[in-house]
C-alpha positions in Angstrom: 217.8 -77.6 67.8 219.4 -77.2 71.1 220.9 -74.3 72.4 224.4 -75.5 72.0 223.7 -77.0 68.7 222.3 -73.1 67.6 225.1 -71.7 69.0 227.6 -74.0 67.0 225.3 -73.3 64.0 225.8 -69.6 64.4 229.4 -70.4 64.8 229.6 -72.1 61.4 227.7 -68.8 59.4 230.1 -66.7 60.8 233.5 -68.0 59.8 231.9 -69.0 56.3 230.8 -65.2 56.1 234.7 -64.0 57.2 236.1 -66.7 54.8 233.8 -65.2 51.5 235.0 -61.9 52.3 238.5 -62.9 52.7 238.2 -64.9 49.3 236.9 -62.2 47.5 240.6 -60.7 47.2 242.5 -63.6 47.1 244.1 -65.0 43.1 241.5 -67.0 41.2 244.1 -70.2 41.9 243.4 -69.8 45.4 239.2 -69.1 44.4 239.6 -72.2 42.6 241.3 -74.2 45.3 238.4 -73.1 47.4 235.4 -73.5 45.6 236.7 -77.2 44.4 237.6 -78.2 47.8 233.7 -76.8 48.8 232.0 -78.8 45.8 234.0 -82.2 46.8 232.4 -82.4 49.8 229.4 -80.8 49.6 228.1 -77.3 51.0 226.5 -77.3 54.6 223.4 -75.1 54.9 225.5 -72.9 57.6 227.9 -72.1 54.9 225.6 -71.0 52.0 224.0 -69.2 54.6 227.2 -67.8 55.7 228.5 -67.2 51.9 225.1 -65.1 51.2 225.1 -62.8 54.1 228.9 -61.9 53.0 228.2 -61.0 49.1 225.2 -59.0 50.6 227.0 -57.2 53.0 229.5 -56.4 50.4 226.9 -55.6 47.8 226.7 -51.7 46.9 223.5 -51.1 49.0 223.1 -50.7 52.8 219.1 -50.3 52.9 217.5 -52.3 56.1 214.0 -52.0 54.6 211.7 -54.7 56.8 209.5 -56.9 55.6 210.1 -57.2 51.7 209.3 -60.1 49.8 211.3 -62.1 47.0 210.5 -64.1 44.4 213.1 -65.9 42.6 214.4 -68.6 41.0 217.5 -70.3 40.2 217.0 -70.9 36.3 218.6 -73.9 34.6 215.4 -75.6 34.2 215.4 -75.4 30.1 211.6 -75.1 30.0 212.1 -71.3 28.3 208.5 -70.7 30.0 207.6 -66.9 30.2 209.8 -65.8 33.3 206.8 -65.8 35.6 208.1 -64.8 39.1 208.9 -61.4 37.5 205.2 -61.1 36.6 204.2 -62.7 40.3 206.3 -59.7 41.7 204.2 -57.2 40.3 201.6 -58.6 41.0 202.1 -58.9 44.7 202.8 -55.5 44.6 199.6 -54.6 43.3 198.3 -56.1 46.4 200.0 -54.1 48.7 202.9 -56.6 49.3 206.0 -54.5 49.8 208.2 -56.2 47.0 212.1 -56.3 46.2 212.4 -58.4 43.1 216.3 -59.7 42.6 217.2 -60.7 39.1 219.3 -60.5 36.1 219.0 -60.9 32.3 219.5 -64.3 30.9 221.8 -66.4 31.1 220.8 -69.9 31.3 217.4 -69.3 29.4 216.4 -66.7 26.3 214.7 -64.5 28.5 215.9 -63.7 32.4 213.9 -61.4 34.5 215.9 -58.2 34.2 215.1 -58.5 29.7 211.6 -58.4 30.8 212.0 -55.3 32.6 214.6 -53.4 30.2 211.5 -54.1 28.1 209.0 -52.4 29.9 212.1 -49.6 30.2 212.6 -50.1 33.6 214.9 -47.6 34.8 217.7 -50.0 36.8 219.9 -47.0 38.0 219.0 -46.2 41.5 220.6 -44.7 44.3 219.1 -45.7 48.0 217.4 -42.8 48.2 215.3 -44.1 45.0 214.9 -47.3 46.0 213.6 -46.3 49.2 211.2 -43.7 47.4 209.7 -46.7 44.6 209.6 -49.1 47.7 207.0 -46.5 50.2 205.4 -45.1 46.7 204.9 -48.0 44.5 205.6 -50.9 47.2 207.9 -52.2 44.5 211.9 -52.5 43.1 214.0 -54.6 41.0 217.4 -54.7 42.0 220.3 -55.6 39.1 222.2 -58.4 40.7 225.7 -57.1 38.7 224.6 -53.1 39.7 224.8 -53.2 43.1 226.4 -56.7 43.6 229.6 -56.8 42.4 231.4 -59.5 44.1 230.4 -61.8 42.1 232.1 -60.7 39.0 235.3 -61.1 41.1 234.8 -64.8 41.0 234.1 -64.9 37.1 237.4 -65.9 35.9 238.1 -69.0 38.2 234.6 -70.0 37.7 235.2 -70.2 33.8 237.9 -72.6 34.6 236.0 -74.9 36.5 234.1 -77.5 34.5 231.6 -78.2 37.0 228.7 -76.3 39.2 230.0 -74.4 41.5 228.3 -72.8 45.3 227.8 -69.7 43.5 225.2 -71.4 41.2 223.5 -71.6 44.5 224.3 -68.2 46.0 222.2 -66.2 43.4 218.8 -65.9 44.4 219.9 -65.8 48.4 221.9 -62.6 47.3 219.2 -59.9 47.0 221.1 -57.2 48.9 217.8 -55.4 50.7 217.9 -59.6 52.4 213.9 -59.5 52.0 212.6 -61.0 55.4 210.1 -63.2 53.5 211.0 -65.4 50.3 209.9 -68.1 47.7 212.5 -69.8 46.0 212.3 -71.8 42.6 214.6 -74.4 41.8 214.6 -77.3 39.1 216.3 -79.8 41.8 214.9 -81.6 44.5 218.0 -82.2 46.1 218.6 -78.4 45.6 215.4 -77.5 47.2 215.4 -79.2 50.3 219.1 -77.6 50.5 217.7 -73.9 50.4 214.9 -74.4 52.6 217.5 -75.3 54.9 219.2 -72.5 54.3 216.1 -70.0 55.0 215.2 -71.7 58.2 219.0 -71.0 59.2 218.6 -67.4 58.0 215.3 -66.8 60.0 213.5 -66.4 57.0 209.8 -67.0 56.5 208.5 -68.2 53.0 208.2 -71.4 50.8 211.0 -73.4 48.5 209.4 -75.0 45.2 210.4 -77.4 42.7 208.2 -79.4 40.0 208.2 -83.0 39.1 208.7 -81.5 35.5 211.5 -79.6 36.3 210.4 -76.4 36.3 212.3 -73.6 38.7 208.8 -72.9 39.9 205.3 -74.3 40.2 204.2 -75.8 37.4 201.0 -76.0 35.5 201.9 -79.2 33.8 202.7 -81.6 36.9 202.6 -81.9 40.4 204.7 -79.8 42.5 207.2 -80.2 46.1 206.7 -76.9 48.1 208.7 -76.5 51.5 207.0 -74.3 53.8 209.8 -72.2 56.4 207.8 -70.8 59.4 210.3 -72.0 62.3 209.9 -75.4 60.8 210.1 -76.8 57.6 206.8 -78.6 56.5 206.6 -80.7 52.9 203.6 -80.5 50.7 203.0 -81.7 47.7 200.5 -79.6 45.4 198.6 -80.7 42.1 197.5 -77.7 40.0 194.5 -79.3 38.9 193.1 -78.6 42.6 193.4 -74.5 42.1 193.4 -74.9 38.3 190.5 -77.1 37.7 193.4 -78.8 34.9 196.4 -79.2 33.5 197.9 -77.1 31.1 200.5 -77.9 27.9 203.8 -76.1 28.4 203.8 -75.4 25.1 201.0 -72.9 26.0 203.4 -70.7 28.6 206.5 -71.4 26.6 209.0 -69.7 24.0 212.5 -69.4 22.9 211.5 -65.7 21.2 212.0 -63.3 23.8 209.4 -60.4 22.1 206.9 -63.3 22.2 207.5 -64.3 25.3 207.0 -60.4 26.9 204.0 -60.6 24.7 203.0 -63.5 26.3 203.8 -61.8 30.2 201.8 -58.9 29.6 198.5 -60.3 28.2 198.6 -62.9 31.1 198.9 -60.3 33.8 196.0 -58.1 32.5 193.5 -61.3 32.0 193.7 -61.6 28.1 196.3 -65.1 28.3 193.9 -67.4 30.0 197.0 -69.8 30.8 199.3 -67.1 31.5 196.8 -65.7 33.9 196.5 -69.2 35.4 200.3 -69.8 35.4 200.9 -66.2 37.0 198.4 -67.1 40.0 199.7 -70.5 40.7 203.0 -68.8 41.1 201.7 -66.1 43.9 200.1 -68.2 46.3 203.1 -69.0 48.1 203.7 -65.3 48.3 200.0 -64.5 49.2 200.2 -66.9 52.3 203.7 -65.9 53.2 202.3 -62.7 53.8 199.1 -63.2 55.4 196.5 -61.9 52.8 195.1 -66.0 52.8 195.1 -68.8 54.7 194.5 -71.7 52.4 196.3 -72.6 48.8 192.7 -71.6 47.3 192.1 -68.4 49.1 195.5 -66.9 48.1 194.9 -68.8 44.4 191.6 -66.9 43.6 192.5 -63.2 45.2 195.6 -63.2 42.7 193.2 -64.3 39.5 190.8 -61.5 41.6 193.7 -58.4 41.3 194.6 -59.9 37.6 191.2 -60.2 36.1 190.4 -56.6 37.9 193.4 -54.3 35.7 194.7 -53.7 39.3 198.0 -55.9 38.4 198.5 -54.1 35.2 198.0 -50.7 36.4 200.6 -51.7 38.7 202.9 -52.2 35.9 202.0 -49.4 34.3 203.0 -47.6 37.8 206.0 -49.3 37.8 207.8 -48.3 34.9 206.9 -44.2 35.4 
């Protein structure tokens, strides 16, 4: 890209960041207008980009916290798999990897991230001050997308009167409102996940975008997977999980519409006892691992996060998490 072209790209963020703030007010007929008009022709990287950085700055936190790390998907995938990027999050935490998890409870599955940690009665009422305080102490937070991100719920009426996907089925995981510097985003589309790794290269973001050939919002066990790399560039790879595995694993194994069973299921994987929990919960923070240094390869970063699992050192983290 070209200096005029980045300069006309900057442009574009900007007046899609002043128009989502001037939306937010407006009547849900003129939300509705808007968002149709948006889906009819499709949504330009620039805009989502622009979109994002307004609900954030809007959102009920101010914190510029530097490099934090997200892991989140987009849900919709119908795979009711244990929600693993909420387990990869403490995880990476447990490794020293300054983490900001962004989530809410369920709504396209049975289980969202946020049930998981109402479960392990995570306190979700924080003041800056706290976040701040778990972040240096504990290198870890989850953030309540509807406690400190209210803007959306402004949009919730004209959105029930849409019968189609709107750009704020996109906006969710880019909407953490501490903007983590680093990121790995699950999606179950394709199309959808070359569209956000636009997006973080236009946010000057560093991380990976992953999708399976199953469907999954995240990496798979089960099939082959589509990761895009962001590092000033986007680079494609396509990764097998027989080569950090050693095999493939039935989703029935990391799967289950019962909610109790499926925290069941979280917890024995991330302290070694769920062989294919374990396994599903390491595939899951390589991304992360390499996005913040701590490997170099896919393997490397694969067999230190089986290392901290198998060691207690990512359970003890939970356990730390929750005081």
């Amino acid at each position: 890209m070209n200096e005029n072209q980045y300069s006309e790209a900057n442009d574009a963020v900007i007046r899609a960041r002043d128009a989502m703030k001037k939306l937010v007010d407006t009547s849900d007929s003129e939300k509705i207008e808007f968002l149709t008009e948006i889906h009819n022709r499709g949504e330009t990287p620039e805009e989502i980009t622009g979109f994002a950085m307004a609900l954030r700055e809007m959102s009920d936190i101010h914190i510029r916290y530097p490099g934090l790390t997200d892991v989140v998907g987009t849900g919709g995938d119908g795979k009711n798999t244990v929600n693993v990027s909420t387990a990869v999050s403490i995880l990476l935490a447990s490794m020293g990897i300054k983490t900001a998890k962004h989530g809410n409870f369920g709504i396209t599955g049975h289980h969202g991230s946020a049930d998981f940690m109402k479960y392990i009665n995570y306190n979700f009422q924080m003041n800056e001050d706290k976040i701040i305080d778990n972040l240096n102490k504990k290198n870890y937070v989850y953030i309540l997308a509807p406690q400190y991100n209210r803007s959306f719920a402004k949009f919730s009426n004209a959105r029930k009167q849409m019968n189609f996907r709107t750009v704020f089925n996109i906006l969710g995981p880019l909407t953490n409102p501490l903007n983590p510097d680093k990121v790995v985003l699950g999606t179950y589309s394709e199309e959808l996940a070359g569209l956000y790794a636009r997006v973080v290269l236009q946010d000057n973001k560093k991380g990976f975008v992953i999708h399976s050939s199953d469907g999954m919002d995240e990496l798979s066990p089960c099939s082959e997977n589509h990761l895009y790399f962001i590092n000033n560039k986007i680079e494609k790879m396509n990764v097998d999980p027989v080569k950090l595995i050693g095999h493939r694993t039935e989703v029935e194994r990391i799967s289950t519409v019962n909610p109790e069973r499926s925290f069941e299921m979280l917890l024995s994987g991330l302290s070694g006892k769920n062989r294919e929990v374990k396994e599903f919960i390491a595939l899951n923070a390589f991304p992360a691992v390499i996005t913040n240094g701590l490997a170099e390869t896919m393997e490397e970063a694969y067999d230190l996060a089986i290392k901290y699992i198998d060691s207690s050192v990512a359970v003890k983290k939970l356990k730390e998490v929750c005081e």
